[in-house]
C-alpha positions in Angstrom: -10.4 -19.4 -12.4 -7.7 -16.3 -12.7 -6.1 -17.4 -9.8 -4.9 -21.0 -11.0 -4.7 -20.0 -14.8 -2.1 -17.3 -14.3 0.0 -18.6 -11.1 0.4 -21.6 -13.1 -1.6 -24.4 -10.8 -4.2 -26.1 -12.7 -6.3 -26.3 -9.2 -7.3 -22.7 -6.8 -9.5 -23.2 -4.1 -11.3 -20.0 -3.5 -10.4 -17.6 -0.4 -12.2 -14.5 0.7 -8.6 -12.5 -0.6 -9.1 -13.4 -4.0 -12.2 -11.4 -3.6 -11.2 -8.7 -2.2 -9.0 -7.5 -4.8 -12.0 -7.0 -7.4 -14.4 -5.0 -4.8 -11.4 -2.6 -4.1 -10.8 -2.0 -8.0 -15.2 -1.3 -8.9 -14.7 1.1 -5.3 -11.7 3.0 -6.8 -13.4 2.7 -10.2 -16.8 4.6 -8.9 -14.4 7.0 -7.1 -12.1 8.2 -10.0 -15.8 8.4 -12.2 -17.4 10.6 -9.1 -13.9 12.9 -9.4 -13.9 13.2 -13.5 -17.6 14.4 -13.0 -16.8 16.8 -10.4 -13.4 18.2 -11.0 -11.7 15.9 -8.6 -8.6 16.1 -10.0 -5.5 18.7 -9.3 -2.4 19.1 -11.5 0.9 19.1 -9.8 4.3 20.3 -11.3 7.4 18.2 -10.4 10.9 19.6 -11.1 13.6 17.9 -13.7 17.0 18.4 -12.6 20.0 17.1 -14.7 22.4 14.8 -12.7 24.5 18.5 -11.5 21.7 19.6 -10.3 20.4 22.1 -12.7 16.9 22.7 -13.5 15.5 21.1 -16.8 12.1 21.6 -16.9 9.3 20.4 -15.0 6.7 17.4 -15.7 3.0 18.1 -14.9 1.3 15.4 -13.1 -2.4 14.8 -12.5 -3.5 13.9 -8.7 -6.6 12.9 -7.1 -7.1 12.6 -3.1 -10.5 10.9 -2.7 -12.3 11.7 0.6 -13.3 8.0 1.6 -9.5 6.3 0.0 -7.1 9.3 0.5 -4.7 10.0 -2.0 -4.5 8.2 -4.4 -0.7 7.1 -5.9 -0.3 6.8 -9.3 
C-alpha cells in the first residue's frame, strides 16, 4: 500500500524487497533497545577546524557497534 501511495502509481504488486526493508528496521530496532539497556553506546569526540585549519572545538558524537549488525552509521 506504501509502495504505490508514495512512488506515485496507483497499482504495487508485492515483491519479497518491499518486505525486507521493515524486518531490517524491527532487527535494528530490538538491537539499539538491547544497547540502551546495556550500555551499548560509546561517545566519540570529532574535531572542528575553521577553513585554515585551526582547531575550533570539538563535537561529541554517540556510537553504537552492534555484535550481530556492526557499526552502526548514523
Amino acid at each position: 500500500m506504501y509502495a504505490a501511495k508514495f512512488n506515485g502509481y496507483g497499482v504495487r504488486y508485492f515483491s519479497p524487497d518491499m518486505d525486507r526493508e521493515p524486518a531490517e528496521r524491527r532487527e535494528l530496532e530490538s538491537e539499539l533497545s538491547n544497547a540502551l539497556e546495556s550500555g551499548g553506546f560509546t561517545v566519540v569526540y570529532q574535531r572542528l577546524c575553521q577553513p585554515d585549519g585551526i582547531l575550533k572545538g570539538f563535537e561529541a558524537l554517540l556510537r553504537f557497534h552492534s555484535p550481530r549488525l556492526g557499526n552502526i552509521p548514523p
